[in-house]
BADRENNU-520178 format. One record per residue: residue in three letters; x, y, z of N, C-alpha, C, CB in turn; residue number from 1. Coordinates in steps of 0.1 Angstrom, whole numbers. Atoms other than C-alpha are relative to their C-alpha. Glycine has a CB too. Example, Ala and Ser with C-alpha at 12.3 -4.5 7.8 and 13.67 -1.06 7.14 Angstrom:
REM residues 2
type_nc1_nc2_nc3_cac1_cac2_cac3_cc1_cc2_cc3_cbc1_cbc2_cbc3_seq
ALA_9_-12_0_123_-45_78_9_12_0_-10_0_12_1
SER_-9_-11_0_137_-11_71_-8_11_8_4_5_-14_2
This chain:
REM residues 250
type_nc1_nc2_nc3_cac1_cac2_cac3_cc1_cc2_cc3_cbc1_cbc2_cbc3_seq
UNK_6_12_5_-771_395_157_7_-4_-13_-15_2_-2_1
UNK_-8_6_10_-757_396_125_10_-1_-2_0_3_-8_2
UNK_-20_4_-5_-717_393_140_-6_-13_-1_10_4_19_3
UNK_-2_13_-4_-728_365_154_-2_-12_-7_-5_-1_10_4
UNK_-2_5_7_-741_348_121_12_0_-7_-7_-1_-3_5
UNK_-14_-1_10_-709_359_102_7_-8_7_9_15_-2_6
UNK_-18_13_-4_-687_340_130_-9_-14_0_11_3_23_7
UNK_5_11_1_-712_310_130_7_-5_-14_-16_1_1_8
UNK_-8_2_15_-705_309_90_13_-1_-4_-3_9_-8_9
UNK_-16_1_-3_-668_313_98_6_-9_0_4_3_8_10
UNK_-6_8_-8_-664_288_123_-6_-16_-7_-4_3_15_11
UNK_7_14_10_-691_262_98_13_0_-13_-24_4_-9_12
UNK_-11_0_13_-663_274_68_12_-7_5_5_16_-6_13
UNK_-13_6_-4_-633_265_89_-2_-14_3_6_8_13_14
UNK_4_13_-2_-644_231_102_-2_-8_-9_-10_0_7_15
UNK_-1_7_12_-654_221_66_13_-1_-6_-8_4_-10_16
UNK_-17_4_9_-620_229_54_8_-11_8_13_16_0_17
UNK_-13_11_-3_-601_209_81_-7_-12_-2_6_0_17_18
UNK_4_14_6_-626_179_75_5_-5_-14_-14_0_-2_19
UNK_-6_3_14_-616_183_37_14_-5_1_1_14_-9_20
UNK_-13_0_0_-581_187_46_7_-17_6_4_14_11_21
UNK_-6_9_-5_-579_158_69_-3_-12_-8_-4_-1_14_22
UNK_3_12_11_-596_132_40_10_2_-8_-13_-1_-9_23
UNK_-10_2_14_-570_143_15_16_-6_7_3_19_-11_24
UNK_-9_7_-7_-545_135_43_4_-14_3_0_4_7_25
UNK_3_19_-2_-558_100_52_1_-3_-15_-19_-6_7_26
UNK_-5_-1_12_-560_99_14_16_-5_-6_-3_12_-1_27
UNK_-17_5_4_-525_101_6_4_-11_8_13_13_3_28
UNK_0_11_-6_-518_81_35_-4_-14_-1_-2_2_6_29
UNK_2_14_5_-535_54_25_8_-3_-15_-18_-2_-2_30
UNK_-8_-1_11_-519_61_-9_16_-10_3_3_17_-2_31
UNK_-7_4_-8_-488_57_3_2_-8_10_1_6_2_32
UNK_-4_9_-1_-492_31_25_-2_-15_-12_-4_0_10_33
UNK_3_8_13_-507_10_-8_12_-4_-4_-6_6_-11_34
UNK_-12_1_9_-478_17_-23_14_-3_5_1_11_-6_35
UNK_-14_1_-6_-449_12_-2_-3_-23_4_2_16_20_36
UNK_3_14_-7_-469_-25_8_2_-12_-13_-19_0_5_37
UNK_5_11_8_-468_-36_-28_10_-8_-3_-6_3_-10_38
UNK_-11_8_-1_-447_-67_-31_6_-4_-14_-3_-11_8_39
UNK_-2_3_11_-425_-74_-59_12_-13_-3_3_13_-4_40
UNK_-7_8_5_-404_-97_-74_14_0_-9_-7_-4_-4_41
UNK_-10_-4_4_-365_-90_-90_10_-10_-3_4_8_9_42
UNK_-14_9_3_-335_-116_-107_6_12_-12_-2_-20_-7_43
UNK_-8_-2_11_-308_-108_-129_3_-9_-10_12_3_5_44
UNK_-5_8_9_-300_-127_-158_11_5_-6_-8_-3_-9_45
UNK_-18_-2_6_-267_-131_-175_-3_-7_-15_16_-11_13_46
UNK_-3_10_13_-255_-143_-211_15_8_-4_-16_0_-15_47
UNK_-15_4_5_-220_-150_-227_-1_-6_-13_7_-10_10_48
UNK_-11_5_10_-203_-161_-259_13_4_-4_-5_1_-10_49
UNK_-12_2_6_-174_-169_-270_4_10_-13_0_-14_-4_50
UNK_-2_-6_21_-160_-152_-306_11_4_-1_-9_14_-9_51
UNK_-12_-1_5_-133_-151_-327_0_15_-8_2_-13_-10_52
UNK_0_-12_9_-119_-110_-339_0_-7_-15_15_10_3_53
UNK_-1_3_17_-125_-108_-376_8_12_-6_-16_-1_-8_54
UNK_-11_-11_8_-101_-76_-384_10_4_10_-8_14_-6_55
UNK_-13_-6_-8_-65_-64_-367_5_8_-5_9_-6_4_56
UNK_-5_-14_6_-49_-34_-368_13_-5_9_-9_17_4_57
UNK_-6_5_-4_-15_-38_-366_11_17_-2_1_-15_-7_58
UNK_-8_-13_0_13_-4_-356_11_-2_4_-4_12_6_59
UNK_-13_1_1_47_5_-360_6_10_-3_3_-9_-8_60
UNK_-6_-11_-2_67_31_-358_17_1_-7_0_1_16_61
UNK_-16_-1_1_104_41_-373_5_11_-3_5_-9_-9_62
UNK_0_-14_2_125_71_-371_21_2_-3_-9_9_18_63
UNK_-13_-4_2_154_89_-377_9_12_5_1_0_-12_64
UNK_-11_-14_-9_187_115_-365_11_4_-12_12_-8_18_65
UNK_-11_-2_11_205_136_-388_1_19_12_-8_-1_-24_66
UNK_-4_-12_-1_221_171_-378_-11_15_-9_14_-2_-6_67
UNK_8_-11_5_201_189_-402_-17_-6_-6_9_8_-12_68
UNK_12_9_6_162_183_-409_-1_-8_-12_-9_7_-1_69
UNK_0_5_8_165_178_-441_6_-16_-4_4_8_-4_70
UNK_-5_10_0_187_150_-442_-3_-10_8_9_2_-1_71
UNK_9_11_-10_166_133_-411_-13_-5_-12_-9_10_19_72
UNK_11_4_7_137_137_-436_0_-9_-12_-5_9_-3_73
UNK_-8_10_17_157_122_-470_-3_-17_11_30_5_-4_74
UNK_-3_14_-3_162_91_-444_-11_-6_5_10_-2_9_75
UNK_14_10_-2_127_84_-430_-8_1_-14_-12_7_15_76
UNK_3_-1_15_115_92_-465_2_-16_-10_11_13_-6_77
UNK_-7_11_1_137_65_-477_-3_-13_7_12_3_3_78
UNK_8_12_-11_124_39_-446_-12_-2_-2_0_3_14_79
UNK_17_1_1_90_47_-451_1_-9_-16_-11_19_-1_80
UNK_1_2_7_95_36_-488_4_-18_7_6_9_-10_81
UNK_-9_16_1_117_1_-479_-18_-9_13_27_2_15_82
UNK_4_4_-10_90_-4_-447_-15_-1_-13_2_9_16_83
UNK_7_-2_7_61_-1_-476_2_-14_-6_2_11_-5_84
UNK_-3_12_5_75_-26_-497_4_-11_7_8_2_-8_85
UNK_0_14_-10_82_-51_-475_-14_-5_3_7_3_17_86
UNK_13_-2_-3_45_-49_-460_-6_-5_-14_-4_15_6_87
UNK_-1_11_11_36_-58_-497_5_-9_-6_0_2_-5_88
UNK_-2_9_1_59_-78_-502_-6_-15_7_8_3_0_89
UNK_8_15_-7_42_-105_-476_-15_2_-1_5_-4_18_90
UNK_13_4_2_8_-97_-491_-6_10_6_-3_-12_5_91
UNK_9_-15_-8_-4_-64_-473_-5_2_-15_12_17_10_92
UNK_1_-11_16_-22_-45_-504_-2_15_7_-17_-4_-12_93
UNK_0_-13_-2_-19_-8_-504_-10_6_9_-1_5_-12_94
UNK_10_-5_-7_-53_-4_-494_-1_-1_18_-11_-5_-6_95
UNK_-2_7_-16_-44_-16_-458_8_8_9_8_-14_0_96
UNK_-13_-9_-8_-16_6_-451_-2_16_-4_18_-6_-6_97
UNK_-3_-10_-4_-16_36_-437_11_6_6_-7_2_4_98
UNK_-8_-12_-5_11_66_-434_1_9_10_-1_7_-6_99
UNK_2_-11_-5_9_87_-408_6_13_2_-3_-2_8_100
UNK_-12_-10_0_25_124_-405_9_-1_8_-3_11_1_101
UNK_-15_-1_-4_61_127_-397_0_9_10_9_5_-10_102
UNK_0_-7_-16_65_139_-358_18_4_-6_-5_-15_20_103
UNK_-10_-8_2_95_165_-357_10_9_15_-9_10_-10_104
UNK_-6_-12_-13_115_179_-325_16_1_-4_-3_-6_21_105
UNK_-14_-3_-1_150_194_-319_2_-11_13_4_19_2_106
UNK_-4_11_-13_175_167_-296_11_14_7_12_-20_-8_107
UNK_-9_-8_-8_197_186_-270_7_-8_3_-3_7_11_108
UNK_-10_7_-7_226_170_-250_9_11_11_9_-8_-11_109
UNK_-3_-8_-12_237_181_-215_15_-3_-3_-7_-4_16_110
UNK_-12_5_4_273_193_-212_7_5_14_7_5_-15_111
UNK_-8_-3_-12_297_193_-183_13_1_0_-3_-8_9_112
UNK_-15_-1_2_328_204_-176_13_-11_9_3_16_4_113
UNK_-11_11_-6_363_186_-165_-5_-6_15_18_9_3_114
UNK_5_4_-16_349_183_-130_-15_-3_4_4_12_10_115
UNK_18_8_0_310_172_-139_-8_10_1_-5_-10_13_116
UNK_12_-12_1_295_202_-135_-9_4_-9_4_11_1_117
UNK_4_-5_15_268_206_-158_0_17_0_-17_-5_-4_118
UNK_-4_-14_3_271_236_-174_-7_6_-14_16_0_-1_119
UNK_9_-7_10_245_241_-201_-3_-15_-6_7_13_-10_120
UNK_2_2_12_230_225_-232_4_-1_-13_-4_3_-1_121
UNK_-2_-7_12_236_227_-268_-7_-8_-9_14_3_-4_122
UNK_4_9_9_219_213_-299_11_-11_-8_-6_9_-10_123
UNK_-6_15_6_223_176_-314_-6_-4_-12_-4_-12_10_124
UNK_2_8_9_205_173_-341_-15_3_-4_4_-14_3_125
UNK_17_1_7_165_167_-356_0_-14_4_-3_3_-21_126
UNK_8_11_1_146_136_-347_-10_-3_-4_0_-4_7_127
UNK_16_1_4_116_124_-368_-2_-16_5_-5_3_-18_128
UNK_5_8_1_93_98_-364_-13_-3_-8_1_-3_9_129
UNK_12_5_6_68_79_-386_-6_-11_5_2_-2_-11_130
UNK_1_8_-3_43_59_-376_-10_-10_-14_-5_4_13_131
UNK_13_3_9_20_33_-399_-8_-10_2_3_-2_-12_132
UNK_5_10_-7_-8_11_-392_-6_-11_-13_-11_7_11_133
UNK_6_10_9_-19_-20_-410_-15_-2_5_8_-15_0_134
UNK_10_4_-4_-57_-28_-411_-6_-14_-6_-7_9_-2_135
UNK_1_14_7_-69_-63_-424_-8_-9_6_13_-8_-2_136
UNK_5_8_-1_-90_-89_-424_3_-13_4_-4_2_-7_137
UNK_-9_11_1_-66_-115_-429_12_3_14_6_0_-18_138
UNK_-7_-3_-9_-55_-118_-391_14_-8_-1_-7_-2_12_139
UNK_-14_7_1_-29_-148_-401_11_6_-2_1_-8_-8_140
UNK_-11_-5_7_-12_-127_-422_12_11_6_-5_7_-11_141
UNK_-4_-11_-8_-6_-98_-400_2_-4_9_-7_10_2_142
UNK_-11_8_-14_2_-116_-372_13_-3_0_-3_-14_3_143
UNK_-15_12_1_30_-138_-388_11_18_-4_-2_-19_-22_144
UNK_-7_-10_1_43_-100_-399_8_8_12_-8_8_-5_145
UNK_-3_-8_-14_41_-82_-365_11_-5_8_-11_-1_8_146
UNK_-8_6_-9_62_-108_-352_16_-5_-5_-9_-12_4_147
UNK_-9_0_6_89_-108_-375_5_13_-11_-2_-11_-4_148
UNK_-5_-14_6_108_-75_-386_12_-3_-1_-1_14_9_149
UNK_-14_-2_-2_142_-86_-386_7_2_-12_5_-10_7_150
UNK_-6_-5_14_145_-81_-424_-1_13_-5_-5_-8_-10_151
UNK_-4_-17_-1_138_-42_-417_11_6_5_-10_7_7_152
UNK_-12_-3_-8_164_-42_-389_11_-1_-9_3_-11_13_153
UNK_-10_6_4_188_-60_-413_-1_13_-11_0_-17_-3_154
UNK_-5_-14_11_181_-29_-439_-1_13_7_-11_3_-14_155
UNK_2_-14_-2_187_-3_-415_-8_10_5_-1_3_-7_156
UNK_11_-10_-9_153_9_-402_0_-2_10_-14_-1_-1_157
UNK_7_-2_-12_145_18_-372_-8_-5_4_-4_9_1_158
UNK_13_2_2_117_-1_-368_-6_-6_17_-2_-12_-14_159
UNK_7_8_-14_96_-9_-333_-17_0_-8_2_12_19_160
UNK_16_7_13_62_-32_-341_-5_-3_17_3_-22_-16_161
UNK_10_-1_-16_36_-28_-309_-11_-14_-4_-14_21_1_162
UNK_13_9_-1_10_-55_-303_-9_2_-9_-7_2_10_163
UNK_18_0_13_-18_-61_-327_-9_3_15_-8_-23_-13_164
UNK_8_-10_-5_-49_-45_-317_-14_-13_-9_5_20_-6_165
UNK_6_8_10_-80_-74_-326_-17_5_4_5_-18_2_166
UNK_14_-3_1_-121_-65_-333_-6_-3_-9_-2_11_1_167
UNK_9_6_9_-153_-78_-345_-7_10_-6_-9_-9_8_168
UNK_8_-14_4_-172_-57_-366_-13_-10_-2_6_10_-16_169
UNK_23_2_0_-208_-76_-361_-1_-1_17_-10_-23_-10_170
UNK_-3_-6_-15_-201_-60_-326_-19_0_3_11_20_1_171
UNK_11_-5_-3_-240_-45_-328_-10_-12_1_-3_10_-9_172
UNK_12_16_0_-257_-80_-340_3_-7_15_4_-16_-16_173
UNK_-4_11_-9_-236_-99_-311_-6_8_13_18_-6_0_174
UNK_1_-8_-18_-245_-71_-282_-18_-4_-3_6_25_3_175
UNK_11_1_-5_-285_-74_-292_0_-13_2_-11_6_-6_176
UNK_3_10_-5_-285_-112_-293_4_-2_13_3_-9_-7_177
UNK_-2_0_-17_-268_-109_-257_-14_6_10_13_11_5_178
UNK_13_-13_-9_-297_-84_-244_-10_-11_-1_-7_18_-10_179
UNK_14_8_4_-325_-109_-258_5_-15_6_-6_0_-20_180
UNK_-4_11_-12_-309_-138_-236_4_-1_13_9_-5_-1_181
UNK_-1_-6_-14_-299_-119_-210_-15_3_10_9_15_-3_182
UNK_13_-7_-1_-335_-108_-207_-11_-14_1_-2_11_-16_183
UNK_12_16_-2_-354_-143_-211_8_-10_12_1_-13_-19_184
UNK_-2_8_-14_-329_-157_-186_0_7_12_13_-5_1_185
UNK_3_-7_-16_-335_-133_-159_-18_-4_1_3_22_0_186
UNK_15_1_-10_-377_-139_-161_-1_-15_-5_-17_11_-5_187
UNK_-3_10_-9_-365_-174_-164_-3_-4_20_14_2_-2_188
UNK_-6_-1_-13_-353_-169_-132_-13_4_9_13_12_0_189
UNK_13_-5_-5_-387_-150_-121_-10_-9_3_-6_8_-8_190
UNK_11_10_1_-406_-176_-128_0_-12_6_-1_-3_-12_191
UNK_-4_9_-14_-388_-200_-109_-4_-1_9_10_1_5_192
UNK_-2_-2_-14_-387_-182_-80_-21_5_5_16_16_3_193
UNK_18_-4_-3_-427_-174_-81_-2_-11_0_-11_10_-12_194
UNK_3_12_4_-433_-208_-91_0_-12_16_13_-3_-13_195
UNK_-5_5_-9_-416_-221_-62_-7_4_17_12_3_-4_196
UNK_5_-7_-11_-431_-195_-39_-16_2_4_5_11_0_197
UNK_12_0_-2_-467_-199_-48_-3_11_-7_-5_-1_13_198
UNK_6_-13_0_-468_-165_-61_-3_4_-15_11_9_6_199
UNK_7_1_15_-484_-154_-91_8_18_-3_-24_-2_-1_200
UNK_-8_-13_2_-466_-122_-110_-10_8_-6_13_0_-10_201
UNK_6_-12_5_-480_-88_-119_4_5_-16_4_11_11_202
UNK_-3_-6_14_-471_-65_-146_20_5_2_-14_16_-4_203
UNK_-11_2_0_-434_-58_-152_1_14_0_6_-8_-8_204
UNK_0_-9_-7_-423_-29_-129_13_10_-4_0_-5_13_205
UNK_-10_-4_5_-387_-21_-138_12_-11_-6_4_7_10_206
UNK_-13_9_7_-358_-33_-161_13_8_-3_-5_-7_-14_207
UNK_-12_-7_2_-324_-24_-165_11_-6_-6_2_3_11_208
UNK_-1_6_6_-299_-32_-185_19_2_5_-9_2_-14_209
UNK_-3_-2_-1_-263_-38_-176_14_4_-9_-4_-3_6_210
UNK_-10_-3_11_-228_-29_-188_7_-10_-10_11_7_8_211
UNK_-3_11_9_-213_-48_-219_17_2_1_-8_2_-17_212
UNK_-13_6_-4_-181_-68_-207_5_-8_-14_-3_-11_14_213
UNK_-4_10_12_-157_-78_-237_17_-3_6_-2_11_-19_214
UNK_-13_9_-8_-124_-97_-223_6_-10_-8_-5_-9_12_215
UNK_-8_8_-1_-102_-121_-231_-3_-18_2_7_7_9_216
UNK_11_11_-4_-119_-156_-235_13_-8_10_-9_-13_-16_217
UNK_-4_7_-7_-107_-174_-201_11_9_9_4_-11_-9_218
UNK_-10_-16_-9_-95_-142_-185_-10_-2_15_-4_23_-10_219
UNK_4_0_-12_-120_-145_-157_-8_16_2_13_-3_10_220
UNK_7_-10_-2_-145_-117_-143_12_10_9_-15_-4_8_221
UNK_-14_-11_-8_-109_-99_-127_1_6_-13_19_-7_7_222
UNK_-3_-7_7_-110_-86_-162_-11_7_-5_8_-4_-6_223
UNK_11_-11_4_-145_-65_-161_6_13_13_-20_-7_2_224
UNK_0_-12_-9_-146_-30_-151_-11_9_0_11_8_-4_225
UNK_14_-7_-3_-172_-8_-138_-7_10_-7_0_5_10_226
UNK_6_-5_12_-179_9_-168_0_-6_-12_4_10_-2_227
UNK_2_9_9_-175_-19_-190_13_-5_-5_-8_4_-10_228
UNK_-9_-3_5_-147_-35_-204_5_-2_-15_6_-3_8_229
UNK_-5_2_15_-132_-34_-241_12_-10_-1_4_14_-7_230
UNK_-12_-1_3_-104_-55_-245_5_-4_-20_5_-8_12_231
UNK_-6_1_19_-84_-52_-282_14_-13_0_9_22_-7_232
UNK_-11_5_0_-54_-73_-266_1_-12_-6_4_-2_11_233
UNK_5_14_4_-72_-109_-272_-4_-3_-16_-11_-3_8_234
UNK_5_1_16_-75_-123_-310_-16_-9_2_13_-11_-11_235
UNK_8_8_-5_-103_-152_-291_-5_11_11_7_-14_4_236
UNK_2_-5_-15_-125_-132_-266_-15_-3_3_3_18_3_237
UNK_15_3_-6_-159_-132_-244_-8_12_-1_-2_-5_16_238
UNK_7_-7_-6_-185_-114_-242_-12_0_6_-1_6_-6_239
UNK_11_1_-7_-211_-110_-214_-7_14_2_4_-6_12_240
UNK_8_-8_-9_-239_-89_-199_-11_0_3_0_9_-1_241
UNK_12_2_-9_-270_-85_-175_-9_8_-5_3_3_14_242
UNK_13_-6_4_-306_-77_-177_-6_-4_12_-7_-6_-14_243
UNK_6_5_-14_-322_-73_-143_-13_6_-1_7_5_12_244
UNK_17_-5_0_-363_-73_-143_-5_-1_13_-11_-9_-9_245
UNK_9_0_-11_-386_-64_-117_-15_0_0_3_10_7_246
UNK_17_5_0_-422_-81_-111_-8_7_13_-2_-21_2_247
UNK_11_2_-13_-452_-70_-91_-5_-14_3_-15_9_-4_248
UNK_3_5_-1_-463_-93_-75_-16_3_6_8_-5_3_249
UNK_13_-2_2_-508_-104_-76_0_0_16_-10_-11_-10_250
């Protein structure tokens, strides 16, 4: 008699659990379908400006070949001084120019005999090079420089002059006013499209913010890249980028 209440009480314990079990199942399920039903709402907004760099960096390189280091080093020594004064002479000030250290290798030259055969190596000499970079404010100046060396050539240097290099330094102010336009023209955009559709918006679900495109003004979107792009080539450039929000909708 008293088995047979222990399995009564068993079989009343088991039955309550799967009832339990099966509400927390319907439960989630309903959960879950709630939540997969709920409808929302999504644009992107964009924003752009224009702007002019306000500082360039401007590099240049010159070097020299002598047989013995020393006398390579007497002669970029000597260049660095003439390439110095020049650079102030058209108005650079000291503080602008930078030195950098003197790069150093041994030259070889292959040698072959009467009939072409190479047939070894032997030393040629020391080559250095120096490089130095201008920084400035004053892009005219450094421009009209970069583009004319021929009164270093004419004393002798070595001299190769690379592309200026151009950047804003109120980079941080110009990227948040993009974000805070980017951002009002996307629920712009929301508001439109609810507006239009009858639909009334919820609370604001997800936002995202995208990569910051700096180009070349009138370069075209062939010059973003999928991690953003920088460019230093342009003295005039753009910059854009996105802000994409997502609405519940009531």
């Amino acid at each position: 008699m008293e088995n047979k209440k222990s399995m009564g009480f068993l079989n009343a314990l088991i039955i309550g659990l799967s009832i339990v079990a099966s509400c927390v199942v319907l439960a989630m399920g309903l959960s879950r379908f709630r939540s997969e039903s709920v409808h929302t709402i999504a644009a992107t907004g964009s924003a752009s400006v224009n702007f002019e760099s306000d500082l360039i960096i401007w590099r240049g390189s010159f070097s020299s070949h002598d047989y013995t280091s020393k006398d390579a080093y007497d002669t970029i020594k000597k260049d660095a001084a003439v390439v110095k004064q020049y650079l102030m002479d058209n108005g650079v000030t000291e503080d602008e120019i930078v030195f950098n250290s003197v790069d150093i290798w041994k030259e070889y030259r292959d040698i072959y005999d009467e009939n072409g055969n190479y047939t070894g190596r032997e030393f040629d000499g020391y080559s250095l090079r120096q490089t130095v970079d201008v920084t400035s404010s004053d892009i005219d100046k450094v421009e009209k420089i970069s583009r004319d060396i021929s009164s270093l050539l004419e004393k002798g240097v070595e001299f190769e002059s690379q592309s200026p290099e151009y950047y804003y330094t109120g980079l941080d102010d110009l990227k948040l006013n993009l974000i805070e336009q980017a951002t009002a023209n996307s629920k712009e955009r929301i508001d439109i499209m609810a507006k239009q559709s009858g639909a009334k918006l919820g609370k604001l679900r997800n936002s995202s913010l995208g990569v910051f495109q700096i180009t070349a003004t009138n370069s075209g979107t062939s010059s973003y890249s999928y991690d953003g792009a920088f460019d230093t080539s342009a003295r005039n450039k753009t910059a854009t980028i996105t802000v994409k929000l997502e609405y519940d909708l009531k």
